[in-house]
Each structure stands twice: as C-alpha cells, then as structure tokens.
VOGUMAR-675871 format. One record per residue (C-alpha): x, y, z; residue in one letter. Coordinates in pm, 1 decimal, padded with zeros to 6 digits. Example, Ala and Ser with C-alpha at 12.3 -4.5 7.8 and 13.67 -1.06 7.14 Angstrom:
// VOGUMAR-675871
<atom><X>01230.0</X><Y>-00450.0</Y><Z>00780.0</Z><lumlo>A</lumlo></atom>
<atom><X>01367.0</X><Y>-00106.0</Y><Z>00714.0</Z><lumlo>S</lumlo></atom>
***
This chain:
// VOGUMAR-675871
<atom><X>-04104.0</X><Y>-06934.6</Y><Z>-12735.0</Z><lumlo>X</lumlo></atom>
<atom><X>-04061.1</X><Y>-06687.3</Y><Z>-12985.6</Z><lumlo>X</lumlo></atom>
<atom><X>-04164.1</X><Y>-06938.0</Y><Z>-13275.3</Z><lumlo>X</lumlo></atom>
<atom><X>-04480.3</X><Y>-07034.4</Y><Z>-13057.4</Z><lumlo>X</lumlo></atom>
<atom><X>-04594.7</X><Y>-06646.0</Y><Z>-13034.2</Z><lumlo>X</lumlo></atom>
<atom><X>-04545.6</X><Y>-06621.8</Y><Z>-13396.1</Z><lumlo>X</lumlo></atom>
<atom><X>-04761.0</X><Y>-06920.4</Y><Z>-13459.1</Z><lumlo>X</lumlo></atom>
<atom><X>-05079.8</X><Y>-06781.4</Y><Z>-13199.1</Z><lumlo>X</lumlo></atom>
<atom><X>-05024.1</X><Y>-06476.8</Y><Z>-13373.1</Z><lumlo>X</lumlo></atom>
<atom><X>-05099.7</X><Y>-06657.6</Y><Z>-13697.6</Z><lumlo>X</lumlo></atom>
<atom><X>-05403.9</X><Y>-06817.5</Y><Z>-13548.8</Z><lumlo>X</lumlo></atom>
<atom><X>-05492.3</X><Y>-06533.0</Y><Z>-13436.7</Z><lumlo>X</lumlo></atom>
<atom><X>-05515.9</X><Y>-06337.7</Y><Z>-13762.3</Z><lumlo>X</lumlo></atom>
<atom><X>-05686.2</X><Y>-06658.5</Y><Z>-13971.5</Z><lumlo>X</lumlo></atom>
<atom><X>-06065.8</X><Y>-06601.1</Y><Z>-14033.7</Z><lumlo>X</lumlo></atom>
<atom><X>-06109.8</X><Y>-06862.0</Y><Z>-13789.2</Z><lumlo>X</lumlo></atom>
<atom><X>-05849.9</X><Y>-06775.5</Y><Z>-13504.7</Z><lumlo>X</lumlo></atom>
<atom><X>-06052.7</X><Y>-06452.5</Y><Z>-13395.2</Z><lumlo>X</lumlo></atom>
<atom><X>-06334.4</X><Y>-06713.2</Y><Z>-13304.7</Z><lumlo>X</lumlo></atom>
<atom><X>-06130.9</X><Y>-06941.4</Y><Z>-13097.0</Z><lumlo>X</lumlo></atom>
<atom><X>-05938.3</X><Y>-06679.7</Y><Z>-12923.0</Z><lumlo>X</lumlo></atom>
<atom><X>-06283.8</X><Y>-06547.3</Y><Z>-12863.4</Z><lumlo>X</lumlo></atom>
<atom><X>-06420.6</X><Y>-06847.5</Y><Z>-12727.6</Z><lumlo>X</lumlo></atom>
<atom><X>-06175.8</X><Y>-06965.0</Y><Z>-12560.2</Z><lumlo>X</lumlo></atom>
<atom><X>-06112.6</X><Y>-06638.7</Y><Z>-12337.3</Z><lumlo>X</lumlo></atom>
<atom><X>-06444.8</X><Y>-06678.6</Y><Z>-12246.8</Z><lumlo>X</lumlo></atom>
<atom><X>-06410.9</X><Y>-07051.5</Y><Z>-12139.1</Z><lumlo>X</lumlo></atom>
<atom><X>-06147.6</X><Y>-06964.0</Y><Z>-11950.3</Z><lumlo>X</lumlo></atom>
<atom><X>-06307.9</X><Y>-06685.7</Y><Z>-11787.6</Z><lumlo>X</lumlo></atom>
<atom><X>-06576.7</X><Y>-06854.7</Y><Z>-11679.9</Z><lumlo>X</lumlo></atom>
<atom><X>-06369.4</X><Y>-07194.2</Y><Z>-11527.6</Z><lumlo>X</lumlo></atom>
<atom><X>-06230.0</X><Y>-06959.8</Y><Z>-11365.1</Z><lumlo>X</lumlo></atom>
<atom><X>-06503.6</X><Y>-06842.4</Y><Z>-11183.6</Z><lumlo>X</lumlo></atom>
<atom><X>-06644.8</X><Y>-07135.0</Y><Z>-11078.7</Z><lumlo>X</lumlo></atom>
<atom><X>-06346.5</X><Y>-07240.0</Y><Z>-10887.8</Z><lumlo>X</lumlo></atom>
<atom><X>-06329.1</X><Y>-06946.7</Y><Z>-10711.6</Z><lumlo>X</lumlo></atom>
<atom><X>-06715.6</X><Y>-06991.0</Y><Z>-10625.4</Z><lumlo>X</lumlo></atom>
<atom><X>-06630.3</X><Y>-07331.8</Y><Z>-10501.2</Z><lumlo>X</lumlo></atom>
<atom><X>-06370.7</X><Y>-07251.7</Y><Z>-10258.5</Z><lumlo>X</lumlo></atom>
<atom><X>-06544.6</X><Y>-06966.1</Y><Z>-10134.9</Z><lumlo>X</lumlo></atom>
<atom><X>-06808.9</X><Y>-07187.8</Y><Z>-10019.9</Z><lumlo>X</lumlo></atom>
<atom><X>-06618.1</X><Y>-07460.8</Y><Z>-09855.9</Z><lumlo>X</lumlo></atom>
<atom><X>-06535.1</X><Y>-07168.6</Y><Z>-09582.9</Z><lumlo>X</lumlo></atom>
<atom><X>-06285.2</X><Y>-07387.4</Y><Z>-09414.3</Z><lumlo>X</lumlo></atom>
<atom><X>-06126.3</X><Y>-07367.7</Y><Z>-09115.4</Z><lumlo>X</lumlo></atom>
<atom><X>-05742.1</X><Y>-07355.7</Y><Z>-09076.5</Z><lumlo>X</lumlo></atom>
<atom><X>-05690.5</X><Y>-07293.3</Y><Z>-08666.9</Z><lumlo>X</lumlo></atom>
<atom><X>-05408.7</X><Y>-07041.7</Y><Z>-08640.4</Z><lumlo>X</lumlo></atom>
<atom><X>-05122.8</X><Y>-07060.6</Y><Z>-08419.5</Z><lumlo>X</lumlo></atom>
<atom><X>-05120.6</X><Y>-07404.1</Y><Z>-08360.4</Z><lumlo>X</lumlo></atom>
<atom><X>-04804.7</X><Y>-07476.1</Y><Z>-08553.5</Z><lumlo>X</lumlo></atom>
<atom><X>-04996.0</X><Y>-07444.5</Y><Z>-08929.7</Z><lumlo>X</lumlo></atom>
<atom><X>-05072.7</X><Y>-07829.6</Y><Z>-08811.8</Z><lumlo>X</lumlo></atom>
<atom><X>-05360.4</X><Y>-07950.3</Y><Z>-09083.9</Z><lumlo>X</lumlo></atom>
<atom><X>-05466.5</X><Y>-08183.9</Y><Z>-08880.1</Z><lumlo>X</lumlo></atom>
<atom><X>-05619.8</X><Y>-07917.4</Y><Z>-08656.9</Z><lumlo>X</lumlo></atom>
<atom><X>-05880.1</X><Y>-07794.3</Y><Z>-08896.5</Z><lumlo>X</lumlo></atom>
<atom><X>-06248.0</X><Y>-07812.0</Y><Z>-08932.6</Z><lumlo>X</lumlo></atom>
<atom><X>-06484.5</X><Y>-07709.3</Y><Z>-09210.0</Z><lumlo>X</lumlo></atom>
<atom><X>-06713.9</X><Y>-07421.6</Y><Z>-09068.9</Z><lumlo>X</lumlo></atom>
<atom><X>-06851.3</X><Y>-07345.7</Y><Z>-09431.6</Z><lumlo>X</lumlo></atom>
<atom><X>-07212.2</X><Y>-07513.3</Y><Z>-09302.5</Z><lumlo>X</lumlo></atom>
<atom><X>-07217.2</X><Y>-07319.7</Y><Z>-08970.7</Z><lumlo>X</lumlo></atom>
<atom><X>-07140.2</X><Y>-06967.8</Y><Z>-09141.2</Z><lumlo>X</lumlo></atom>
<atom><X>-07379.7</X><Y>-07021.6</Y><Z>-09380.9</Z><lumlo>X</lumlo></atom>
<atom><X>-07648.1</X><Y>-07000.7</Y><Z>-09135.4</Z><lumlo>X</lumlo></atom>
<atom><X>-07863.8</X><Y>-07240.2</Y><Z>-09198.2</Z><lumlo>X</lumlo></atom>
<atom><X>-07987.1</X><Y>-07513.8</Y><Z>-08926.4</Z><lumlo>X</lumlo></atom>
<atom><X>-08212.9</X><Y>-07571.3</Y><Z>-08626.3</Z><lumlo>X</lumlo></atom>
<atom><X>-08016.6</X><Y>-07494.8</Y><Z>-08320.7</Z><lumlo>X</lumlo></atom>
<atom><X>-08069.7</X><Y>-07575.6</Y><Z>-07917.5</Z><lumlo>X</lumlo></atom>
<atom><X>-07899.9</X><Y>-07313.3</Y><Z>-07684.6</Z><lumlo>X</lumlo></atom>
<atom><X>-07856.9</X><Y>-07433.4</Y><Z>-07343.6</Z><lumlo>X</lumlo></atom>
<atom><X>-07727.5</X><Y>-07165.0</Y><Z>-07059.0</Z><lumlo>X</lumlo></atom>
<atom><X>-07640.4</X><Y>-07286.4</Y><Z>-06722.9</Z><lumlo>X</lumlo></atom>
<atom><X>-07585.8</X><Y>-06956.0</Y><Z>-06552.4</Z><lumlo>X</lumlo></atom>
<atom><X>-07525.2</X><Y>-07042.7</Y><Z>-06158.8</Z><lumlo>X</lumlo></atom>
<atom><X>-07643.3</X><Y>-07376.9</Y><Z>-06254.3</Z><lumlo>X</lumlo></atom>
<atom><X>-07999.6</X><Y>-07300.9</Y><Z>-06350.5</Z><lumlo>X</lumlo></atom>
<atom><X>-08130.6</X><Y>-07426.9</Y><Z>-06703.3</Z><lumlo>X</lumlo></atom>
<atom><X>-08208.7</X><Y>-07143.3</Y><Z>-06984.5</Z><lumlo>X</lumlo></atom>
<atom><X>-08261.6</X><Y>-07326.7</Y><Z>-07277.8</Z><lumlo>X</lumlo></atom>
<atom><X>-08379.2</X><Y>-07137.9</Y><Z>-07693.0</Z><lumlo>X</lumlo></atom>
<atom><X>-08491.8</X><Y>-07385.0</Y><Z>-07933.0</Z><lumlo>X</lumlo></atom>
<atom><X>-08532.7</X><Y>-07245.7</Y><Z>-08252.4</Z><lumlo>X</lumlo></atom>
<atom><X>-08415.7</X><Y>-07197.4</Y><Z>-08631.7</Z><lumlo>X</lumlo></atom>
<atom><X>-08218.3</X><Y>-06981.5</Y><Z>-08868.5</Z><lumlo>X</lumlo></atom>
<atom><X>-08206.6</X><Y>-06870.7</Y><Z>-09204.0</Z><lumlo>X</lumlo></atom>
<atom><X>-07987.3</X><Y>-06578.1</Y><Z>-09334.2</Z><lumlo>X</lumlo></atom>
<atom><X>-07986.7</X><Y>-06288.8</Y><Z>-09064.6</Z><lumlo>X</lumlo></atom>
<atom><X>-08359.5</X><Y>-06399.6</Y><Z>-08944.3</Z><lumlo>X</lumlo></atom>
<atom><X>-08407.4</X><Y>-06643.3</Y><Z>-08675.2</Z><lumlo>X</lumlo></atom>
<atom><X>-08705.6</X><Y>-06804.9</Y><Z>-08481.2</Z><lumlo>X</lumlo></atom>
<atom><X>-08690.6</X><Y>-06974.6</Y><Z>-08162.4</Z><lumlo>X</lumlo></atom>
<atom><X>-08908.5</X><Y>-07092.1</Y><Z>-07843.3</Z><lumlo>X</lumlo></atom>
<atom><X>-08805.4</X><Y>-06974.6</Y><Z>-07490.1</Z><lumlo>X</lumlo></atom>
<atom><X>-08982.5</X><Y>-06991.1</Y><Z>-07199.8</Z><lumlo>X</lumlo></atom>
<atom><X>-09303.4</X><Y>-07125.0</Y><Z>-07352.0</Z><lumlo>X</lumlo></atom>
<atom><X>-09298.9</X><Y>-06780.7</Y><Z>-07600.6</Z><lumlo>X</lumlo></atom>
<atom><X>-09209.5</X><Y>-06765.9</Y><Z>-07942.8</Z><lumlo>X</lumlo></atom>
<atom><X>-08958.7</X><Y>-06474.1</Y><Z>-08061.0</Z><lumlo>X</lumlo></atom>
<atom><X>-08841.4</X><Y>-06352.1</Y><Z>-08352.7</Z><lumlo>X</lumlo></atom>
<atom><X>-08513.1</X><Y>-06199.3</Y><Z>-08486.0</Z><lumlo>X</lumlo></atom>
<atom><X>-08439.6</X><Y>-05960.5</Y><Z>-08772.2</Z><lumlo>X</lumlo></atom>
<atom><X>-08135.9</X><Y>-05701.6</Y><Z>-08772.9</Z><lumlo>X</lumlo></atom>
<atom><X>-08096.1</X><Y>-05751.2</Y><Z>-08359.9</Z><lumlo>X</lumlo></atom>
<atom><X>-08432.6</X><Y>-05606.1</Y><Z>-08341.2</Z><lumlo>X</lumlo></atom>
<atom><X>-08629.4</X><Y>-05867.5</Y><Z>-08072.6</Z><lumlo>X</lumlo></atom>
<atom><X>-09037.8</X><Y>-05911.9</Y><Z>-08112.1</Z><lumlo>X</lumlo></atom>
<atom><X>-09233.8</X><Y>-06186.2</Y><Z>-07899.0</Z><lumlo>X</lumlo></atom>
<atom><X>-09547.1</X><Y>-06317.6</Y><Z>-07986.3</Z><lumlo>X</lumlo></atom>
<atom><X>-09845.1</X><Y>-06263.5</Y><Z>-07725.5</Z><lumlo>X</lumlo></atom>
<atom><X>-10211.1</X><Y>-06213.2</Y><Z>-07690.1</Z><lumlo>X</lumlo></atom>
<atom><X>-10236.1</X><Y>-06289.8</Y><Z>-08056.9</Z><lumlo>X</lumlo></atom>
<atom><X>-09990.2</X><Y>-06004.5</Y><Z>-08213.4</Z><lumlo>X</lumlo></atom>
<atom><X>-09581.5</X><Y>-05989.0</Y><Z>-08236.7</Z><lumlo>X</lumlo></atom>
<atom><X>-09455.1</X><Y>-05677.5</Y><Z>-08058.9</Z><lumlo>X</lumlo></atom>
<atom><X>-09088.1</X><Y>-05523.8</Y><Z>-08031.7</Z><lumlo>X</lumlo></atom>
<atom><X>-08920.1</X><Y>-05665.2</Y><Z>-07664.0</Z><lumlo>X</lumlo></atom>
<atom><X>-08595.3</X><Y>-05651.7</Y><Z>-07509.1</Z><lumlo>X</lumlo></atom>
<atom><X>-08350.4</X><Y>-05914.2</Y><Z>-07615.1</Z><lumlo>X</lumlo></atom>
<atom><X>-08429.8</X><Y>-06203.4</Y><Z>-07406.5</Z><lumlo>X</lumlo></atom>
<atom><X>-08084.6</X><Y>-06421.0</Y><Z>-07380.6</Z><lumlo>X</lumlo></atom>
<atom><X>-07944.3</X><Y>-06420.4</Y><Z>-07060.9</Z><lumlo>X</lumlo></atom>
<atom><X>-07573.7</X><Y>-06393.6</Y><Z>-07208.3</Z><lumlo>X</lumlo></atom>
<atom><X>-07452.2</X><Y>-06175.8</Y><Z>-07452.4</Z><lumlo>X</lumlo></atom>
<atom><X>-07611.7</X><Y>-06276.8</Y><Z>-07793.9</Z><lumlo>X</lumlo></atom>
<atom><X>-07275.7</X><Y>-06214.5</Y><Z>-07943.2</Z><lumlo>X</lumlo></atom>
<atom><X>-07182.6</X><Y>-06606.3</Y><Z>-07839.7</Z><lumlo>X</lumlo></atom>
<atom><X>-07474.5</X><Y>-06684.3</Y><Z>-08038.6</Z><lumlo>X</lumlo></atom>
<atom><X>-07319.7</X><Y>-06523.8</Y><Z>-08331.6</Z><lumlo>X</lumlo></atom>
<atom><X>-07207.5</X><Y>-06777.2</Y><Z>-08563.7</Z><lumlo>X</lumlo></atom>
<atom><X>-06891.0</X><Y>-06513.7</Y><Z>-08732.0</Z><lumlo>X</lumlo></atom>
<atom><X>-06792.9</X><Y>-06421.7</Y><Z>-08366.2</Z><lumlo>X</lumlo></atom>
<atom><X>-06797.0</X><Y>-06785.4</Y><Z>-08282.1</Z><lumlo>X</lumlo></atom>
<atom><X>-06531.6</X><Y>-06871.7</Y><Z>-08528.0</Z><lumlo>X</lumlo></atom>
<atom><X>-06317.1</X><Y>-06596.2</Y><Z>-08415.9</Z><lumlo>X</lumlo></atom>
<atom><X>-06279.0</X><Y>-06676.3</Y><Z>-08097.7</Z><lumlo>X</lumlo></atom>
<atom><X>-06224.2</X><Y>-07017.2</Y><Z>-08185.6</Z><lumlo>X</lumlo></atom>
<atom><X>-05916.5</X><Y>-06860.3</Y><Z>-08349.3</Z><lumlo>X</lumlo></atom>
<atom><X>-05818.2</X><Y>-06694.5</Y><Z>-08112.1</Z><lumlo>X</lumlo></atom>
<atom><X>-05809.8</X><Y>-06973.5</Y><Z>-07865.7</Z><lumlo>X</lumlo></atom>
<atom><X>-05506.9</X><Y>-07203.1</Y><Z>-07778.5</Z><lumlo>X</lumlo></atom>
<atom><X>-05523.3</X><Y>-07553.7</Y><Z>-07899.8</Z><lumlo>X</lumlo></atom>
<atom><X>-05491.6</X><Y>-07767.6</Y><Z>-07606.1</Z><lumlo>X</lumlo></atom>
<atom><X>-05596.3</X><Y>-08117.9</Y><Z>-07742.4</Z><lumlo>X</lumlo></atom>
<atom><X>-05832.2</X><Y>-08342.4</Y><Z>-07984.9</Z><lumlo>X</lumlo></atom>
<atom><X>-05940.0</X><Y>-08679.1</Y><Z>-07960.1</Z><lumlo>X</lumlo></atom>
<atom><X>-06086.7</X><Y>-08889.0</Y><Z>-08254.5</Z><lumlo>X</lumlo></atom>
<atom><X>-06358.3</X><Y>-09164.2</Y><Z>-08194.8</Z><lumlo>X</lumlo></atom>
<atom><X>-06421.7</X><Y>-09445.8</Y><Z>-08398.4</Z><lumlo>X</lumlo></atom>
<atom><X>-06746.9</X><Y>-09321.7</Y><Z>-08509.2</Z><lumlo>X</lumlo></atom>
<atom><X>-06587.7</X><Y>-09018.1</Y><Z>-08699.4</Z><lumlo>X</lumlo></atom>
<atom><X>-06637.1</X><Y>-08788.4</Y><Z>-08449.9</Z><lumlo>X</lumlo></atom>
<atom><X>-06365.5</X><Y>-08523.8</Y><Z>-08366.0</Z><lumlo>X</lumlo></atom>
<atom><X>-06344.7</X><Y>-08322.8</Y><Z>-08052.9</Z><lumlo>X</lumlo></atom>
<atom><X>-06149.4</X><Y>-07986.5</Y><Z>-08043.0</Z><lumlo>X</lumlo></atom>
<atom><X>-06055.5</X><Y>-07868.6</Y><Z>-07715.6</Z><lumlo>X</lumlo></atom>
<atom><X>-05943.6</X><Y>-07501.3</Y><Z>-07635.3</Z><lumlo>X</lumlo></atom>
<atom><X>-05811.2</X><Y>-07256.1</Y><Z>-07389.3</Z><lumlo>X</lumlo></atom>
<atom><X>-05935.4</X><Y>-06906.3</Y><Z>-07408.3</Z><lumlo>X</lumlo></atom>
<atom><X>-05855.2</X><Y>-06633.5</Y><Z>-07143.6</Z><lumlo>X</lumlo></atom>
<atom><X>-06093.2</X><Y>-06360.7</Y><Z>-07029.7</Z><lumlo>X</lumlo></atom>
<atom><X>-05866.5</X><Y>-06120.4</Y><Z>-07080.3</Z><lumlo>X</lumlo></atom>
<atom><X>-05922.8</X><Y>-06197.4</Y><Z>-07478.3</Z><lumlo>X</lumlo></atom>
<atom><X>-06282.9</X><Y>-06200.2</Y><Z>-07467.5</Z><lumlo>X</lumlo></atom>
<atom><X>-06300.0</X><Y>-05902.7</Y><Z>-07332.3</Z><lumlo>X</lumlo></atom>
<atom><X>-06071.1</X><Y>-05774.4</Y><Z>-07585.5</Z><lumlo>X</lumlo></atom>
<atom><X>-06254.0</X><Y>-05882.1</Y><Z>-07884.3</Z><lumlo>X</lumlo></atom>
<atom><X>-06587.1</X><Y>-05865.5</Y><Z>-07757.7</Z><lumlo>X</lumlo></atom>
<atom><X>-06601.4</X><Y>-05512.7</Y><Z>-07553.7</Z><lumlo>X</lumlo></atom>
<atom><X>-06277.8</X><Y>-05380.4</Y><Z>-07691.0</Z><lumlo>X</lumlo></atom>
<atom><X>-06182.2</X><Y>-05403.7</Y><Z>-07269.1</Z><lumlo>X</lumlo></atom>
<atom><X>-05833.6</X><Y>-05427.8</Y><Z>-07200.7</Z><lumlo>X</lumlo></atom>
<atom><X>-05865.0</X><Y>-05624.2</Y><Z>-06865.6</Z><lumlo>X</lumlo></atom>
<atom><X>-05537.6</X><Y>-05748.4</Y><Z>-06684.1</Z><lumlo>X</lumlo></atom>
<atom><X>-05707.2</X><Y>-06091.3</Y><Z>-06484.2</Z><lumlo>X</lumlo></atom>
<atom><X>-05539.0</X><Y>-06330.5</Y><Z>-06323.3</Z><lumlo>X</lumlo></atom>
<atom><X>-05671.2</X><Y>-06643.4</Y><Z>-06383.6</Z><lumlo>X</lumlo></atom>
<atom><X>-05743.7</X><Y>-07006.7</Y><Z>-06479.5</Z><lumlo>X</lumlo></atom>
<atom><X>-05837.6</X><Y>-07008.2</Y><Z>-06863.7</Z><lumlo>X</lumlo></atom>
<atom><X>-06211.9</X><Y>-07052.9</Y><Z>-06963.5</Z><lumlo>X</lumlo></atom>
<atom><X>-06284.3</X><Y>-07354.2</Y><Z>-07195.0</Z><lumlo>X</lumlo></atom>
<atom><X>-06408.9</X><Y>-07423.5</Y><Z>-07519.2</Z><lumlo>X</lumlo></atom>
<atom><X>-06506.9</X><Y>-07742.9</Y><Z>-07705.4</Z><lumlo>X</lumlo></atom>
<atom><X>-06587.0</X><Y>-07794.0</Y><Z>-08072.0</Z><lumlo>X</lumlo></atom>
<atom><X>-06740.0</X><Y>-08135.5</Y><Z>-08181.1</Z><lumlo>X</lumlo></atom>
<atom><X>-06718.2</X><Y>-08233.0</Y><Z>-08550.6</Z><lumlo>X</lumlo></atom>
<atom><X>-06932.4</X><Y>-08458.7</Y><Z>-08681.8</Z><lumlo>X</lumlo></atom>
<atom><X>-06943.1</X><Y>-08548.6</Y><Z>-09078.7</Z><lumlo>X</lumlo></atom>
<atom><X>-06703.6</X><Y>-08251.0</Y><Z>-09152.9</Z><lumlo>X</lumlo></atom>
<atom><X>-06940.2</X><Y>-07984.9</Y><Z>-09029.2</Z><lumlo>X</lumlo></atom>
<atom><X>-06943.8</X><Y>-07830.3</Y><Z>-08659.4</Z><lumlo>X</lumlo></atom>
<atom><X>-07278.4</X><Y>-07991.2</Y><Z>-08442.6</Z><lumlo>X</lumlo></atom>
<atom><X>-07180.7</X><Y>-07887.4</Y><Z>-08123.4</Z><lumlo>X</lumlo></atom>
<atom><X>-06986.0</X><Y>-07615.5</Y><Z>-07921.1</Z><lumlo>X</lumlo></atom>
<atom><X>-06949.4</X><Y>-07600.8</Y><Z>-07494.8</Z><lumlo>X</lumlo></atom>
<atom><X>-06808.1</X><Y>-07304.5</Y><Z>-07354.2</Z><lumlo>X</lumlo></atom>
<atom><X>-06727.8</X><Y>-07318.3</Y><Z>-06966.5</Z><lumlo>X</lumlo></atom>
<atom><X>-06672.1</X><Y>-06982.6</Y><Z>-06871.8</Z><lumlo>X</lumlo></atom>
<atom><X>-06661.8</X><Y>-06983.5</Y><Z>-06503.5</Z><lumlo>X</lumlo></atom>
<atom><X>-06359.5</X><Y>-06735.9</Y><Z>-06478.0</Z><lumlo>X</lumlo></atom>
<atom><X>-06513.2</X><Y>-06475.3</Y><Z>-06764.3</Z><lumlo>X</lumlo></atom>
<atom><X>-06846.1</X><Y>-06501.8</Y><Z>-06549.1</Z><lumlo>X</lumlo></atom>
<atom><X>-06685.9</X><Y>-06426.8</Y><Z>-06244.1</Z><lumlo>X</lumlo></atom>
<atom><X>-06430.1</X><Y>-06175.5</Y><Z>-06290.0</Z><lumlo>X</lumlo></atom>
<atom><X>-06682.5</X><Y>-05984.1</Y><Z>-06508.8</Z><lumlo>X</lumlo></atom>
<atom><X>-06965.5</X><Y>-05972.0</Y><Z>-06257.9</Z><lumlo>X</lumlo></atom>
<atom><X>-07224.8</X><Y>-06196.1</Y><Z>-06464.2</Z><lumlo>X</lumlo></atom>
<atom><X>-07272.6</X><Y>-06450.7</Y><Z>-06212.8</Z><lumlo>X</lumlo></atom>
<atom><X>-07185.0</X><Y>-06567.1</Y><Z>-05882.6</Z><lumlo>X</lumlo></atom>
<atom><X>-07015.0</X><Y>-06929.7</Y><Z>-05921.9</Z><lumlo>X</lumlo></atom>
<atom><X>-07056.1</X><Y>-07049.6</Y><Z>-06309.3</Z><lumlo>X</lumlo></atom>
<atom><X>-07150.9</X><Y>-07009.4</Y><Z>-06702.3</Z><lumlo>X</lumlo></atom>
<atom><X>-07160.7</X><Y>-07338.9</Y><Z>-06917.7</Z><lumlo>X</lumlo></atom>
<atom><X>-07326.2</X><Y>-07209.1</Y><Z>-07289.1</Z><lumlo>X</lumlo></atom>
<atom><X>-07359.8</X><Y>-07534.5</Y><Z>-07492.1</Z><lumlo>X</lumlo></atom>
<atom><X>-07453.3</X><Y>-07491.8</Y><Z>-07873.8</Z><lumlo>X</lumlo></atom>
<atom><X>-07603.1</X><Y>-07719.4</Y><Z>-08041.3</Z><lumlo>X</lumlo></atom>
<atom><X>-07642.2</X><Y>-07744.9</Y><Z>-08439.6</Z><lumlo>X</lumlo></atom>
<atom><X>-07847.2</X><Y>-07981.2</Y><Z>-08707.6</Z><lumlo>X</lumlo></atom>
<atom><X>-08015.8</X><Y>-08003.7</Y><Z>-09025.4</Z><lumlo>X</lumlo></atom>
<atom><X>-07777.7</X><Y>-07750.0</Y><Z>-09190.2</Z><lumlo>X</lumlo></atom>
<atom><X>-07887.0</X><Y>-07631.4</Y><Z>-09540.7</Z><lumlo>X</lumlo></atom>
<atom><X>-08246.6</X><Y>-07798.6</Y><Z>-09507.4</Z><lumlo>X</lumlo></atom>
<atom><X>-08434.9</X><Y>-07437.2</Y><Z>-09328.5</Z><lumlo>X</lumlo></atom>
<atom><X>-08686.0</X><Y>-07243.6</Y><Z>-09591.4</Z><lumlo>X</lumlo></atom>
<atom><X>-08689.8</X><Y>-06911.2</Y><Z>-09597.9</Z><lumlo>X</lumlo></atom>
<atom><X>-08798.6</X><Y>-06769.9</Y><Z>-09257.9</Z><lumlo>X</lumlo></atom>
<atom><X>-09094.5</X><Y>-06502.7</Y><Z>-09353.9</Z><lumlo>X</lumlo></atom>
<atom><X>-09144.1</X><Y>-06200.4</Y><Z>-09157.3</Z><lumlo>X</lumlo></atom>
<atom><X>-09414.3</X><Y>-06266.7</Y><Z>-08938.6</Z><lumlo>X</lumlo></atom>
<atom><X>-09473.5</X><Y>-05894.6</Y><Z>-08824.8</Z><lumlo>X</lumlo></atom>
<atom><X>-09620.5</X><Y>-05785.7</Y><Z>-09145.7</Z><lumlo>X</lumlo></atom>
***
C-alpha cells in the first residue's frame, strides 16, 4: 500500500499526472452523479412491514411523477361520481359533471358561460386520496394481506388498512374504532401502478361521510406522454 501511494504520488507530480488526476476526478464526479440521478428516478417501492419480502414491491416511480390521464370513480352510497381528466406536475384538468375544472396549488376554477372562475373543490371525498404522495403512504402503512399473479403479467396487491390509521395520517385524529378493516387494492401492470380500489365502508361510516358505503377506484394510463398543462385563466 505504501509503495502504491508513493507511486500516485509520483504520477501525481509528473507534468502529465496533474492532468489525469484532474480529469479523472472529474470523471468520477460526474459517474457519480448520474447513478444517483438514475435511482432517484426509479422511485421504487419496497412495502414495509411485510417481512422486508422483495417480492412485495412495486415501482411507483411513474405514478409519483405525475404524469398520466386518470378516471376517478366514487361510489358514495352506491351512486356513480366519476372525474376524467389529466395531470402534469402540480396542474391538473379534468371533466365532471359535464364541466371542465381546473387545478393549480388546490386552488379550484370551473369553466362556464365562456370564462374560468375560482369554485369550491368539487370531489365528493377528500382530494387527499387523489393525492398521488399520500397514496403511497398509506399504501405503506397498510397490512399486506395477499397478491395474486396472472399469466398476463399482471400483479394484484391486496391490503388491510384500519380507520383508525387514516384518520391518523390524514386528520392527525386519534380515533379508537372498533371495526372490520377497510380495503385497498393495487394492480400492477408492466411495472408501473394502473389501478387502485379502496373500499372504505367502515372509514365512511364511523366518520359520518355516508350512510352504508365508499368504493374510490383510481384509474391510471399513458404515464409520461401529458404536455405541459397551460394555465388557462390567464
């Protein structure tokens, strides 16, 4: 070792060395770099406290990214709400109810009689289950309870979730129910996430949000392929 430090040291010192050491930093640096760029964009999925099992993961790098056309349907009580729309970064466009509505920094507008104006947020759920970041945590914080694989390549993720931690993580509400555990499914599809079901009938009812039942079912495509959404307000 000591021999080999003498020897860089010589390299080091020849008229030549200084460039190569220079260079080769630099290289280095830069290799670097682009490895950590890479992993930070494959955003992957390991689901905790399921034994560290590897075989329970799922890339969610596309879905974070937010980029894709999405369907939301809502079946609060049983009665159909459904958004159809896009996003792109923190901006998002979507149809409901035969009016189109725009998104930017949670502030609602809806487009009628020819102009966009400022209007209350129109989901009839908590946007935050809409929220592609919250999504993923709660799929962390759910239990695994089972996944079956289809020949196709499709993988489906199923999960237990109580109210008791929803409430905890989404109103910082330390509620003490009783209860049979709400639901949540994740479909993979081509390593990225295409569809999520909650079934929430025991969060619903034990919070007051409806009488009988809450099914939210998410549905995701055409990741990376939305343009930048322009403000339409002006």
């Amino acid at each position: 070792m000591k021999d080999l430090i003498e020897k860089l040291k010589e390299i080091r010192n020849s008229p030549k060395g200084g460039a190569i050491f220079f260079f080769g930093f630099y290289f280095f640096f830069f290799v670097l770099v682009f490895l950590l760029m890479n992993v930070g964009q494959r955003k992957p999925l390991l689901l905790k406290n399921y034994d560290d099992n590897k075989k329970n993961s799922f890339n969610v790098g596309y879905l974070t990214n937010k980029n894709y056309n999405f369907t939301y349907n809502i079946y609060l009580d049983n009665i159909l709400y459904q958004y159809v729309g896009k996003q792109n970064g923190d901006k998002v466009l979507f149809d409901f109810n035969g009016k189109n509505y725009y998104v930017e920094d949670n502030n609602y507008y809806v487009y009628e009689n020819g102009t966009w104006t400022n209007t209350d947020n129109p989901y009839v759920v908590d946007s935050s289950f809409f929220d592609v970041d919250k999504l993923v945590d709660l799929i962390t914080l759910s239990s695994f309870e089972a996944k079956t694989e289809y020949e196709s390549g499709k993988v489906v993720y199923n999960f237990l979730i109580s109210s008791n931690t929803i409430n905890q993580y989404m109103y910082n509400v330390d509620s003490d129910f009783l209860e049979n555990p709400n639901k949540l499914i994740v479909s993979v599809e081509n390593n990225s996430v295409n569809n999520i079901v909650f079934y929430l009938d025991s969060f619903c009812t034990l919070n007051n949000i409806c009488r009988e039942s809450l099914k939210i079912e998410l549905d995701y495509n055409n990741y990376g392929e939305i343009e930048e959404i322009n403000n339409p307000i002006g």
